[in-house]
LUMDRENMI-342540 format. One record per residue (C-alpha): residue in three letters; y negated, x negated, z. Coordinates in pm, whole numbers, plus 32768, in hexadecimal, padded with zeros to 4 digits. Example, Ala and Ser with C-alpha at 12.3 -4.5 7.8 and 13.67 -1.06 7.14 Angstrom:
BEGIN
ALA81C27B32830C
SER806A7AA982CA
***
This chain:
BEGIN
UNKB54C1240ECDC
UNKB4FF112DEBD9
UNKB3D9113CEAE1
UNKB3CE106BE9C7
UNKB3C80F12EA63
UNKB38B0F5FEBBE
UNKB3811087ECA8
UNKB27A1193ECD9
UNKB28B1155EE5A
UNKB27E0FD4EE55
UNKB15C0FCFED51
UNKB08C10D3EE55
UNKB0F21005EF72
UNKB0540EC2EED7
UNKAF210F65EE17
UNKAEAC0FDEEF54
UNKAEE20E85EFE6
UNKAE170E0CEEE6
UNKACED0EEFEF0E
UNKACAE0E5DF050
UNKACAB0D2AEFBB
UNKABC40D7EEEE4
UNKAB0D0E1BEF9A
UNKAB230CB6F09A
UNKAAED0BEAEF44
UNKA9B50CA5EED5
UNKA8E60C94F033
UNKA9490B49F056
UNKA8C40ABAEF1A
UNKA7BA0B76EF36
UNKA75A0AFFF08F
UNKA78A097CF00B
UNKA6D809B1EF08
UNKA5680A4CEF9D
UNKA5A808FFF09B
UNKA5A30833EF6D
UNKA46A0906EF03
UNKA4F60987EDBD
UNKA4CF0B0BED8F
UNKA5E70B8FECC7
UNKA5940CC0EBE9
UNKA6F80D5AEC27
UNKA8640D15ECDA
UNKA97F0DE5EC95
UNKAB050E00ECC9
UNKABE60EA5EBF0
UNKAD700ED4EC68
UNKAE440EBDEB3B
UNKAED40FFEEAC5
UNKB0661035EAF0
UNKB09F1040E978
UNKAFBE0F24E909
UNKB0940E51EA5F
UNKB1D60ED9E9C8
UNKB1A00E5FE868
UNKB0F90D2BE8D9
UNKB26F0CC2E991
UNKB3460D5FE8A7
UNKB2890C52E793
UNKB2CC0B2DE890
UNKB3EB0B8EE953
UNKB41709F0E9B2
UNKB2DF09F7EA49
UNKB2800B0EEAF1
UNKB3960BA2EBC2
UNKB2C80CA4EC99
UNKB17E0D4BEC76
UNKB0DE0C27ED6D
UNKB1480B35EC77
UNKB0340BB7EB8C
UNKAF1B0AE1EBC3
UNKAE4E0BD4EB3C
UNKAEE80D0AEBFB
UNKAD6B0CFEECB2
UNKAC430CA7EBD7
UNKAAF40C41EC5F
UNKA9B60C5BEB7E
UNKA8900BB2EBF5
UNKA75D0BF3EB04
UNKA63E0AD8EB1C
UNKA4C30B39EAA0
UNKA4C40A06E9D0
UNKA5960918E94E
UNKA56A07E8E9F6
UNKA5E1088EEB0A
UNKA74108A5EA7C
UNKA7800725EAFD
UNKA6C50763EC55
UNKA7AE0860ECA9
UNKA8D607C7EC1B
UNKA87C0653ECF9
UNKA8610775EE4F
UNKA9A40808EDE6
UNKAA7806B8EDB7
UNKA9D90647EF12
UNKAA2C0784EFDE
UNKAB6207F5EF3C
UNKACF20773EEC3
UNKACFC0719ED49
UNKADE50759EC81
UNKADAC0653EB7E
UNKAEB40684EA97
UNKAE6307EFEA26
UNKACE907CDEA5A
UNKAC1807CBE915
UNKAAA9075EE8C2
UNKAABF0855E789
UNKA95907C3E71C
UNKAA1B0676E6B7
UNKAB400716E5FB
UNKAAA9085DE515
UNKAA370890E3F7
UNKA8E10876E39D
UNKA8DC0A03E367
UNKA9590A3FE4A3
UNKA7F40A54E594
UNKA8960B4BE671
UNKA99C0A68E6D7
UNKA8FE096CE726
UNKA95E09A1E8A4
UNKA9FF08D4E9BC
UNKAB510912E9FC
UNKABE008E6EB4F
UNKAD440910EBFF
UNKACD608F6ED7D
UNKAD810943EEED
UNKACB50935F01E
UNKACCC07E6F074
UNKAD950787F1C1
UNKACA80773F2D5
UNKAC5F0909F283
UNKADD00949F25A
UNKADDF08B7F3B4
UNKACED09E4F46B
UNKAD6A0B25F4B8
UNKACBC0C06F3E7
UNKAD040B49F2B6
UNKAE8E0AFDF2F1
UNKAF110C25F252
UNKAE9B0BA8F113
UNKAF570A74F121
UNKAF6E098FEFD0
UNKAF450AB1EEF8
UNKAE8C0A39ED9E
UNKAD840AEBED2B
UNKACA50AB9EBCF
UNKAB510AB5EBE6
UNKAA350AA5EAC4
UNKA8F50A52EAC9
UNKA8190A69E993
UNKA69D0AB0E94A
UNKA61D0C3CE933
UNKA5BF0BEDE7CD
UNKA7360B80E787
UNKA7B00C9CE83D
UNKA6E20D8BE776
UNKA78B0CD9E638
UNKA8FC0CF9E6CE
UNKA8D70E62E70F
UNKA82B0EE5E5C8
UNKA9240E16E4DB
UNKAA3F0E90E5B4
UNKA9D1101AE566
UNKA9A40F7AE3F3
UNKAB040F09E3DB
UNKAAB90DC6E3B7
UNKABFB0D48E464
UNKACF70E04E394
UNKAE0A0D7DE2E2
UNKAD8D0DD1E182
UNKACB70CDAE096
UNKAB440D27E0B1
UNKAA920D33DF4E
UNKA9D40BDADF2A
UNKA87F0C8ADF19
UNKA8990D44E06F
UNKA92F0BDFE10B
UNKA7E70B40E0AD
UNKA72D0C4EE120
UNKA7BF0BF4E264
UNKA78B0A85E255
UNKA6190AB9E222
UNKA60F0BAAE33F
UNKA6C90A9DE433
UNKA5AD09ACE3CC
UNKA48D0A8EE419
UNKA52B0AEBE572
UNKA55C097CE59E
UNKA3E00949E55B
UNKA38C0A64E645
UNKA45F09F1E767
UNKA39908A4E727
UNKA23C0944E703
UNKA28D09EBE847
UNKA2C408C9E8EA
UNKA19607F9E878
UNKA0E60930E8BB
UNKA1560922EA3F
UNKA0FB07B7EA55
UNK9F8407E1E9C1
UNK9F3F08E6EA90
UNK9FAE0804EBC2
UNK9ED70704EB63
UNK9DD507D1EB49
UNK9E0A0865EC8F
UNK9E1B0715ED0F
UNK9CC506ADEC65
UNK9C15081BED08
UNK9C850799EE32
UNK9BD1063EEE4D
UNK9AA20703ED89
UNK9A720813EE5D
UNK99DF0777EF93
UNK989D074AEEE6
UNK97C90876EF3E
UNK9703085FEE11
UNK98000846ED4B
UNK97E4092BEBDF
UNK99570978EBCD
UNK99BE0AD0EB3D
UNK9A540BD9EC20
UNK9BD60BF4EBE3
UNK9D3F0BF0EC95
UNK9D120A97ECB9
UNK9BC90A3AED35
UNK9B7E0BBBEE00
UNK9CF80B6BEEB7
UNK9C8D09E4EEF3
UNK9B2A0A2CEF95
UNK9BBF0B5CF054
UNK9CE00A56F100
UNK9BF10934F0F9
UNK9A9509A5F198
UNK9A5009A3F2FF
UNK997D0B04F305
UNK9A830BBAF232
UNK9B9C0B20F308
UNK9ABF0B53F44F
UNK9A5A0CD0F3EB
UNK9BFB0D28F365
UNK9C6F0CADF4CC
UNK9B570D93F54B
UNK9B8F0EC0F484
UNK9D150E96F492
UNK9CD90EADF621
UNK9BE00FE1F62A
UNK9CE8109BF543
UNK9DEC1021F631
UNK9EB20FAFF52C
UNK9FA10E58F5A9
UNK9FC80DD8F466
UNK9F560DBAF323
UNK9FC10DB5F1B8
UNK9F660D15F07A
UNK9F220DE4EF4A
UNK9E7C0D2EEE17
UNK9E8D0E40ED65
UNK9DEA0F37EE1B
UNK9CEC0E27EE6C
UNK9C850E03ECC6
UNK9CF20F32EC65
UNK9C270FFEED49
UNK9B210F43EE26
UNK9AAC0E57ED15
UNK9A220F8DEC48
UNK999F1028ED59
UNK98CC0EFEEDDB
UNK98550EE7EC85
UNK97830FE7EC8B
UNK96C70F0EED5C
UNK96870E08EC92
UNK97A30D17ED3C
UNK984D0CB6EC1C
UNK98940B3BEC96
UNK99210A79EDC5
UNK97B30A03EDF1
UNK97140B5CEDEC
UNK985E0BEEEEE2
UNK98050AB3EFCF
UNK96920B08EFDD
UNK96CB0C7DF00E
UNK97A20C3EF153
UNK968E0B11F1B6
UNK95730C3FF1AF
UNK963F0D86F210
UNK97890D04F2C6
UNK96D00D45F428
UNK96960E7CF3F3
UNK98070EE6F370
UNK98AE0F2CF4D3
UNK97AC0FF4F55D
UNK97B410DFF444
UNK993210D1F44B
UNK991F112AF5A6
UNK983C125EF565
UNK990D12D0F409
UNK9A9312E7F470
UNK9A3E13BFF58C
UNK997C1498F482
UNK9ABA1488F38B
UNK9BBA14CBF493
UNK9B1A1601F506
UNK9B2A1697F3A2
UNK9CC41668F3A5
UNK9DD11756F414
UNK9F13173CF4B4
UNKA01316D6F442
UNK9F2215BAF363
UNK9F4B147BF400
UNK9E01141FF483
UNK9D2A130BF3E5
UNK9D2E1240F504
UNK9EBC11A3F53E
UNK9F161156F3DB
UNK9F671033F32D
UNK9E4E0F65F2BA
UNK9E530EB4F178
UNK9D870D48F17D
UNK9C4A0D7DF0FE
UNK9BFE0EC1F189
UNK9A950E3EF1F0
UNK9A770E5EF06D
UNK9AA50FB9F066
UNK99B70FEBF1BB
UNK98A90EF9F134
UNK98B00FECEFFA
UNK9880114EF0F4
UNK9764109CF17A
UNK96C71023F033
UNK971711C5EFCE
UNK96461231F0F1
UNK953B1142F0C9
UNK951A11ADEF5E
UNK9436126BEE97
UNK94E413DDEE80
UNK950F13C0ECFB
UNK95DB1274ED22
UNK96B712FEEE49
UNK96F7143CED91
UNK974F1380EC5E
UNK9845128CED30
UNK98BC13A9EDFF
UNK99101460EC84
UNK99B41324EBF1
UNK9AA312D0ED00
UNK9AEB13DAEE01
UNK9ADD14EEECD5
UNK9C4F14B6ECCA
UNK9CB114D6EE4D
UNK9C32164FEE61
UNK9B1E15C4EF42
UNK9A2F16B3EFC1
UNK991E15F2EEDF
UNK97D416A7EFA6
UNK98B41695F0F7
UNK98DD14EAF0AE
UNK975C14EBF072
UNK970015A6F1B0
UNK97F714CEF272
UNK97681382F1EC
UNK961713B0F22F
UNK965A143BF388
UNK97111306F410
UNK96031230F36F
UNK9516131AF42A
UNK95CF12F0F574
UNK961C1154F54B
UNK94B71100F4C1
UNK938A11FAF522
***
């Protein structure tokens, strides 16, 4: 039975169709775009509804004749981190997909000043013949799809003016309108901080990296220089291959994070508060960290019950010698420092505090005495 413009049965039939493409669409893009090495913060695809497709041909009757018609039946959101990603993704899309050039928009060159949100790239795409040609892409044919890609800061702007109203029909008082214009500058400025932001931070990266070869070198424990000398020194390297086999773990996993957040403090306590003073405590003590190791897990994996996944067989994390160098400084310790350490950082694990005490100083009595 008909519907408006088209039936119930033959918009179900396609709107499933064009899930899967979505569905296709999204894990595609996705795919092409971490082998381009850009991490999107989001992709998305939204199916039309029937009465929004209905109107949409009923307005343009010429044009659209059937719901596939619609070029923008299936929508496809990709949301980049930052905005100079926008034309990255848009140069991987026009290389690996069918354009549509004649209803694809760059809506940065055509809006409004106001208009930040917008400021998105249009596209009208079909997979592009050589994937129409396999068999588990046929059944999607020539259909058009629109995709958008825009920055999460514009994307934040689209979606709060949208609840706002901003797009209705009626005239917006002057005074909110340049309320808006000065908040589409500031985003502008923070989607351009953001970027500069990323770029220092590489160069600095890049700058730790030549710099921290020098063992004496006075450099200031953080994410960059703690992740650079644990990737970059032979005994940290050397004693994470080691440790990473004793746990029988087959691979390993970076975390800088957990690396700055949580090892950097706790290695502080020993006065290692630079790349030089983290080099010279694994040049004095780095000997002595697998026969301890050897002597503690055992210790810790007799304390566990079933069904706790032993110690031993998990995944590692890179710079676990880190955490072992710090058990051994713990048990080498004078009691008021280990207790204060032990207080400080396990306190919030529900760690038997007196149990971790007894257990460091007896693997330290069984590796060293």
């Amino acid at each position: 039975m008909a519907e408006g413009r088209g039936s119930r049965s033959g918009y179900d039939e396609n709107k499933g169709r064009l899930e899967e493409l979505g569905q296709v669409a999204t894990r595609l893009i996705g795919a092409l775009l971490v082998e381009r090495g850009i991490r999107a913060h989001n992709i998305t695809f939204r199916v039309k509804e029937k009465s929004s497709a209905d109107r949409k041909m009923s307005n343009n009757p010429q044009k659209y004749s059937d719901y596939l018609s619609l070029t923008d039946f299936l929508g496809v959101r990709v949301i980049t981190n930052f905005a100079d990603e926008v034309d990255v993704v848009g140069s991987i899309l026009q290389g690996e997909f069918t354009i549509d050039e004649d209803n694809s928009i760059d809506k940065r060159l055509v809006l409004d000043s106001d208009r930040f949100g917008y400021l998105s790239l249009h596209y009208i795409l079909q997979l592009n013949q050589a994937r129409r040609g396999l068999a588990e892409y046929a059944r999607y044919g020539g259909i058009k799809f629109e995709v958008q890609v825009r920055s999460i800061l514009q994307h934040a702007w689209a979606e709060i003016e949208h609840d706002l109203g901003y797009k209705s029909t009626f005239q917006l008082p002057s005074e909110v309108k340049r309320r808006f214009s000065r908040l589409a500058g500031l985003l502008e400025i923070a989607d351009s901080e953001f970027q500069s932001l990323r770029d220092h931070i590489a160069s600095y990266e890049h700058a730790v990296s030549d710099s921290i070869p020098d063992s004496s070198s006075d450099l200031v424990l953080n994410q960059a220089t703690l992740m650079t000398f644990l990737e970059r020194s032979p005994m940290a390297i050397h004693l994470d291959v080691k440790l990473a086999e004793f746990l029988g773990s087959s691979e390993m996993f970076v975390d800088p994070k957990y690396a700055m957040q949580q090892l950097a403090p706790l290695v502080s306590h020993f006065g290692i508060r630079t790349v030089g003073d983290l080099d010279a405590a694994f040049e004095r003590d780095g000997s002595k960290i697998l026969p301890f190791v050897e002597k503690l897990f055992p210790i810790f994996d007799s304390h566990l019950q079933p069904p706790e996944l032993p110690v031993r067989h998990r995944k590692v994390s890179v710079g676990i010698c880190l955490l072992q160098l710090t058990y051994l400084l713990m048990a080498g310790a004078d009691p008021d420092v280990r207790e204060e350490v032990i207080r400080e950082y396990f306190g919030s694990y529900a760690v038997d505090a007196k149990g971790l005490d007894l257990d460091l100083l007896e693997a330290y009595r069984q590796a060293f005495e």
